[in-house]
C-alpha positions as CSV (number, residue, x, y, z in Angstrom):
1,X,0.0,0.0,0.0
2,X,0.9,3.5,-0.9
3,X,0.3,6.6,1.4
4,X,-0.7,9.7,-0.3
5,X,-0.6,12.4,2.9
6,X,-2.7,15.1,1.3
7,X,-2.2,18.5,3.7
8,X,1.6,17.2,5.2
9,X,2.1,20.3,7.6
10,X,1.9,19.5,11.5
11,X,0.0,16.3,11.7
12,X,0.3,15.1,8.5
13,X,4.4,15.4,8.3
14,X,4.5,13.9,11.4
15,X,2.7,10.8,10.2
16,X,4.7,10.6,6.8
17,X,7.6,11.1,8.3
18,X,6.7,8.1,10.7
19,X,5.2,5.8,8.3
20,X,8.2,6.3,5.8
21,X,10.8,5.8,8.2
22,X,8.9,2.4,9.3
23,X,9.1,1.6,5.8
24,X,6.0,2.2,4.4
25,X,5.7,3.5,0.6
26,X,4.7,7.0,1.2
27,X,4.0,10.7,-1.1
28,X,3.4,13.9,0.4
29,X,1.5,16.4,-0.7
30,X,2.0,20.3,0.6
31,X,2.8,23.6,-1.2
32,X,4.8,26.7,-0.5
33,X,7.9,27.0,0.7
34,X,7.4,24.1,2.8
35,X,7.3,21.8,-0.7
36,X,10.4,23.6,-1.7
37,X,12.0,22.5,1.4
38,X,11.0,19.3,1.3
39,X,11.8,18.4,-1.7
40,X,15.5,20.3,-1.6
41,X,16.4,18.7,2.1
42,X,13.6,16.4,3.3
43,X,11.0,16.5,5.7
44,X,12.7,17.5,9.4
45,X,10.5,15.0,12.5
46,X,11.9,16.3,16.1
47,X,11.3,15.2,18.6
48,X,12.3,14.7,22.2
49,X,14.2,11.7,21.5
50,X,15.5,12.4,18.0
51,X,15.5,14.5,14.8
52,X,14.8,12.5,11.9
53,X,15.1,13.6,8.2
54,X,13.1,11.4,5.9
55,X,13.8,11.7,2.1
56,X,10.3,11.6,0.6
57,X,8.9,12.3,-2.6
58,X,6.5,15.3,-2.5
59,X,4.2,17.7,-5.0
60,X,2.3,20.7,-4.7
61,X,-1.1,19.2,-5.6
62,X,-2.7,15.5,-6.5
63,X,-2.1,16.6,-9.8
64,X,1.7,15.4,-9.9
65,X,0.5,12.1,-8.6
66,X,0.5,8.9,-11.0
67,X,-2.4,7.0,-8.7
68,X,-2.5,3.6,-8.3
69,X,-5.0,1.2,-6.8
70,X,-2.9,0.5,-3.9
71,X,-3.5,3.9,-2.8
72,X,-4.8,5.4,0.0
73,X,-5.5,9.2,0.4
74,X,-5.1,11.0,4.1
75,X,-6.6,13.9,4.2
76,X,-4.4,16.1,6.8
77,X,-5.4,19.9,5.9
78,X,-7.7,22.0,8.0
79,X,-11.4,21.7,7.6
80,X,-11.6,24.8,5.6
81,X,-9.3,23.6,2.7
82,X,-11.1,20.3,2.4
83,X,-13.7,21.0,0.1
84,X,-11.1,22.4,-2.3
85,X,-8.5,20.0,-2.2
86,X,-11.1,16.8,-2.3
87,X,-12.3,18.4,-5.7
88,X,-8.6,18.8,-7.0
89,X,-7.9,15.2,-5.3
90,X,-11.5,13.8,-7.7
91,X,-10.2,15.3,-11.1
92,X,-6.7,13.0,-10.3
93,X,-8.0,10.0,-8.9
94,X,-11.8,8.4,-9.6
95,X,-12.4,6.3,-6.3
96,X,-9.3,6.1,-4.2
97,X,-10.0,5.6,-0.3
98,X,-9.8,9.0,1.9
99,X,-9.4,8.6,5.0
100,X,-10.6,11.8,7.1
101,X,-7.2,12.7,9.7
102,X,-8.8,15.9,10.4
103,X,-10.6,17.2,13.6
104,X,-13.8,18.1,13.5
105,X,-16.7,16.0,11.9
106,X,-17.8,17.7,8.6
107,X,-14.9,16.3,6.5
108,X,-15.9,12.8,6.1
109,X,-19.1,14.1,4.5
110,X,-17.7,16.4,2.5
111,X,-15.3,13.2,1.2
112,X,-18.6,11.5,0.9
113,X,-20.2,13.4,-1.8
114,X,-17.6,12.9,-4.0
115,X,-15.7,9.3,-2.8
116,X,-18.1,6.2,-1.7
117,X,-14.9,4.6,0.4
118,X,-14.7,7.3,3.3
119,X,-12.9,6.2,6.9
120,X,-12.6,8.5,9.9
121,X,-9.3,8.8,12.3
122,X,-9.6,10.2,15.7
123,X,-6.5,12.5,15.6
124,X,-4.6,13.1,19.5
125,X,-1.0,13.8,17.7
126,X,1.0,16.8,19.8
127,X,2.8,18.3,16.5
128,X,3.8,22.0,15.4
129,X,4.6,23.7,12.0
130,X,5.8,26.4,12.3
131,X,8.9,26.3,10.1
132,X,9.4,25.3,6.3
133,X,10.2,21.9,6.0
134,X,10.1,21.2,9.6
135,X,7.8,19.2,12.2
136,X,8.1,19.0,15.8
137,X,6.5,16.7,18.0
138,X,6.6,16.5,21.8
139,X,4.8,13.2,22.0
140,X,7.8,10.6,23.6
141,X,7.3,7.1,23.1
142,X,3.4,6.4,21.2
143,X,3.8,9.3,18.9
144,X,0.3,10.1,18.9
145,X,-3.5,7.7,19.0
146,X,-4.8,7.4,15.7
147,X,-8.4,4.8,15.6
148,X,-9.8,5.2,12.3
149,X,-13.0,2.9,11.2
150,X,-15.6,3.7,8.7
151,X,-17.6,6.5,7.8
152,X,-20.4,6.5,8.8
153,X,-20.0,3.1,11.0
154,X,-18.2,0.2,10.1
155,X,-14.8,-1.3,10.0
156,X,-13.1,-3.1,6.8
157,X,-10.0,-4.8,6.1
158,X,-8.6,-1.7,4.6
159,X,-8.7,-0.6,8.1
160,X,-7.1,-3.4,9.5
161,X,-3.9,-2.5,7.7
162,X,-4.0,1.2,7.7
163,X,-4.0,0.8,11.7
164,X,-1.2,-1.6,11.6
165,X,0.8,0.0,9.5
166,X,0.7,3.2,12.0
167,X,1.1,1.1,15.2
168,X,4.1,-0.6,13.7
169,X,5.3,3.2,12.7
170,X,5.6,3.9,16.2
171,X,1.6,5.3,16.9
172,X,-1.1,3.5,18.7
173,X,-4.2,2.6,16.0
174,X,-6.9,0.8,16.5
175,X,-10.1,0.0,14.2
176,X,-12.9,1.2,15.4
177,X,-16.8,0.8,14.2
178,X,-18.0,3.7,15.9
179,X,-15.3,6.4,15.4
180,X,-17.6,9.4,14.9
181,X,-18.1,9.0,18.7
182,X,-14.7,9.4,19.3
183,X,-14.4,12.3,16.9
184,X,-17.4,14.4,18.5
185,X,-15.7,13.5,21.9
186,X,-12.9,15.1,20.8
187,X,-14.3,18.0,19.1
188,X,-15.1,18.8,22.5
189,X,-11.4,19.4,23.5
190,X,-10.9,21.5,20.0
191,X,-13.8,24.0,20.6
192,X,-11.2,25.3,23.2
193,X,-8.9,25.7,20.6
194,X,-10.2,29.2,19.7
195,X,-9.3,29.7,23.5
196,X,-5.8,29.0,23.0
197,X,-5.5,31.0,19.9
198,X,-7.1,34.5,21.2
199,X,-5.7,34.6,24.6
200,X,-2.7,32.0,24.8
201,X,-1.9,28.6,25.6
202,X,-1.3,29.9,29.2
203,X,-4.6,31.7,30.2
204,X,-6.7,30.6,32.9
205,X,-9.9,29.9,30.7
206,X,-11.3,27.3,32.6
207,X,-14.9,29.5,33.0
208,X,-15.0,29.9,29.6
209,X,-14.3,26.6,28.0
210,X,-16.9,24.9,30.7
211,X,-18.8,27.0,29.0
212,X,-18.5,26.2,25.0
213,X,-18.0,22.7,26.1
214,X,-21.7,23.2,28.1
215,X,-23.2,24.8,24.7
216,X,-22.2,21.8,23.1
217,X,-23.0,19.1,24.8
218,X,-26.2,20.3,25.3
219,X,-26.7,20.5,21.3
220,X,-25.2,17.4,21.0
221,X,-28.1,16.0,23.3
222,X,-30.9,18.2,21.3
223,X,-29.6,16.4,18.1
224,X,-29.5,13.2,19.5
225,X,-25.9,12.7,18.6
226,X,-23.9,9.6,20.7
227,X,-20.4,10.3,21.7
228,X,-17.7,9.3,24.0
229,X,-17.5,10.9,27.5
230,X,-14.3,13.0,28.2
231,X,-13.0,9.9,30.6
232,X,-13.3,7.4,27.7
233,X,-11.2,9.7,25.4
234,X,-8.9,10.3,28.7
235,X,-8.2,6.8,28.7
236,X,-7.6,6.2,25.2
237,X,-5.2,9.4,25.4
238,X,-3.4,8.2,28.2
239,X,-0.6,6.6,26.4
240,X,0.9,9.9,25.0
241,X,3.3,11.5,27.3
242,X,5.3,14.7,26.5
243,X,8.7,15.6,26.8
244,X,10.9,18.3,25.9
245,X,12.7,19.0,22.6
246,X,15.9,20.6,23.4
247,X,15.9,24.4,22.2
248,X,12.1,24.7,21.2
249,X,9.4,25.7,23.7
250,X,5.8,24.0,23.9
251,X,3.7,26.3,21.4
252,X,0.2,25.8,21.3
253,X,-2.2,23.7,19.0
254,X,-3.7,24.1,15.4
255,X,-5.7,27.0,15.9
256,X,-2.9,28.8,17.5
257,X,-0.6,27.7,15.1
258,X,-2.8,29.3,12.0
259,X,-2.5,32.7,13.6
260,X,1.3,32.5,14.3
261,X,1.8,31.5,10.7
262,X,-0.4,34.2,9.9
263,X,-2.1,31.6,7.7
264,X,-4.8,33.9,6.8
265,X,-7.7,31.6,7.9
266,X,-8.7,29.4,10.8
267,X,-10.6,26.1,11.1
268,X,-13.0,27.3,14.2
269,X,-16.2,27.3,11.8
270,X,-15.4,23.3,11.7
271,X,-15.5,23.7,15.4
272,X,-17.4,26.3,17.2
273,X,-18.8,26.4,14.0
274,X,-20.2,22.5,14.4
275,X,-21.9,23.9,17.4
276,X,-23.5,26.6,16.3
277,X,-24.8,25.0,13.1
278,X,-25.9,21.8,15.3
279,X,-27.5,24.9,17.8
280,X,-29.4,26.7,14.9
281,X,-31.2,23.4,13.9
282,X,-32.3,22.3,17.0
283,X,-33.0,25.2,18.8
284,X,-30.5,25.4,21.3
285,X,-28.4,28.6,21.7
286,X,-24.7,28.6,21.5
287,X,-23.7,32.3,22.2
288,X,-20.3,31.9,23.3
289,X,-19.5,29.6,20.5
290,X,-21.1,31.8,17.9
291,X,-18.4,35.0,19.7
292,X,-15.2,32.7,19.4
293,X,-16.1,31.5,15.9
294,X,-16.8,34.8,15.0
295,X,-13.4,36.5,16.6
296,X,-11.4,33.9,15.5
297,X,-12.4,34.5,12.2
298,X,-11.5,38.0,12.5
299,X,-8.5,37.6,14.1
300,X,-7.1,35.3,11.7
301,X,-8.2,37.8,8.4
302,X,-7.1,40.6,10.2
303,X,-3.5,39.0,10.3
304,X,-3.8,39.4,14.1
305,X,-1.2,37.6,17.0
306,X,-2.3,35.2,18.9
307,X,-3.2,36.0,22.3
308,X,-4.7,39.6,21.3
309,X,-7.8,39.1,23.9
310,X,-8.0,38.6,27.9
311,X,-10.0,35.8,28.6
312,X,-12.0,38.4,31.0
313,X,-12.8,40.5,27.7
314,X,-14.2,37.5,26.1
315,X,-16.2,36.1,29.0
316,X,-17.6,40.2,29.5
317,X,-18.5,39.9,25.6
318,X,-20.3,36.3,25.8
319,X,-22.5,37.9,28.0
320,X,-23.2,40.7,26.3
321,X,-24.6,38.4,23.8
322,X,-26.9,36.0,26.1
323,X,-23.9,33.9,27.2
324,X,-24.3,35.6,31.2
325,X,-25.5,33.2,33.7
């Protein structure tokens, strides 16, 4: 089998890097400067035991891909490019299996519009891009949990191997039939993300992501949606620890990373944005939600820092919009 990593910036360098050094046939897929890197030095994995350089082919687009049908697709982008890049990926390749590495939960039906072989992975993976051509990881030993299964329900012998494959590239895998309750679990945990990215990975936000994590669940429960509780995705976390990488502090997670790149766009509509579309159709209101989707938004097309809000400004602005208790 061949691994096409479609979006190979934090999380998916930090697989291809792992599954090529295991041995596993593997293309990349990025643009930018990063591609130029890439394809000039290799792709750079540190981590706190090791800096790896793996010598991988890689293009700018599906496009420069000759597909085969031992392919499989991982879509690693942000939510926001997916719609995009699964069109560019259909005009290359006519059924090839995509396999959803994304957080969030709108990807996999966005992949199943156009692909009728659509898997979802459960994505805990500490990584960081930050730097062309470069991926740091502070995971130490299991580099990251990575249970994938079938979209919508479902596991297949496709999975099987996809899951071995990452396990024997030093991650723990697992099939799993009922992954979308793992994913919504986690989307839990990412709708703080937006937290992180406005006022720091250091701010005492712990009122304010009860909060979003409150709006949620209780749209989750008015749309009748099943998912893990936070101590089953504790558990299944567990096995990660961190460590530190020599020279490099801890910077925070994806959203974060979007503004420090000044990327120009942000993935919290495929987060708080999940609960605020599941809160509009079932009648349950999500105003805090709504505000950090709609800052973030800001904040990233303004080309603004992170950490450019207190989390006392944003908890003062949730209630002026029916958030107040």
């Amino acid at each position: 089998m061949r691994y096409v990593i479609y979006g190979a910036g934090a999380i998916g360098g930090a697989i291809g890097a792992r599954l090529h050094g295991s041995g596993r046939e593997v293309v990349l897929i990025c643009r930018g400067a990063h591609l130029e890197k890439v394809q000039r030095d290799g792709l750079t994995l540190r981590t706190p035991a090791e800096t790896l350089t793996a010598r991988v082919p890689a293009v700018g687009s599906p496009a420069g891909i000759d597909f085969r049908d031992d392919d499989a697709v991982l879509l690693t982008m942000k939510s926001q490019h997916t719609a995009d890049a699964l069109d560019d990926l259909r005009a290359c390749a006519a059924d090839v299996p995509v396999i959803c590495a994304q957080n969030g939960v709108a990807n996999e039906r966005m992949a199943l519009r156009r692909f009728s072989r659509v898997y979802g992975m459960l994505v805990v993976l500490p990584a960081v891009h930050l730097e062309p051509g470069v991926v740091l990881t502070h995971a130490t030993g299991v580099g990251g949990i990575l249970d994938a299964g079938c979209y919508p329900s479902g596991a297949d012998a496709l999975m099987e191997r996809v899951t071995a494959d990452l396990t024997a590239a030093g991650f723990s895998a697992r099939p799993d039939a009922r992954i979308m309750r793992l994913k919504y679990a986690k989307l839990l945990q990412n709708i703080g993300n937006a937290v992180q990215a406005l006022c720091g990975p250091d701010a005492a936000a712990g009122e304010l992501i009860r909060d979003l994590r409150a709006e949620a669940i209780a749209c989750y429960e008015a749309a009748g949606i099943d998912y893990a509780s936070p101590a089953e995705l504790r558990e299944r976390s567990s096995q990660i620890t961190l460590g530190e990488i020599e020279g490099q502090a801890r910077w925070g997670g994806s959203s974060w990373q979007s503004l420090a790149r000044g990327a120009g766009s942000i993935e919290t509509d495929f987060l708080n944005g999940e609960i605020t579309l599941l809160g509009a159709l079932h009648g349950t209101p999500a105003p805090y939600n709504r505000l950090l989707q709609r800052l973030a938004a800001a904040a990233a097309r303004d080309g603004r820092a992170p950490a450019s809000y207190t989390v006392e400004q944003l908890l003062a602005m949730g209630e002026g919009v029916g958030g107040g208790k």
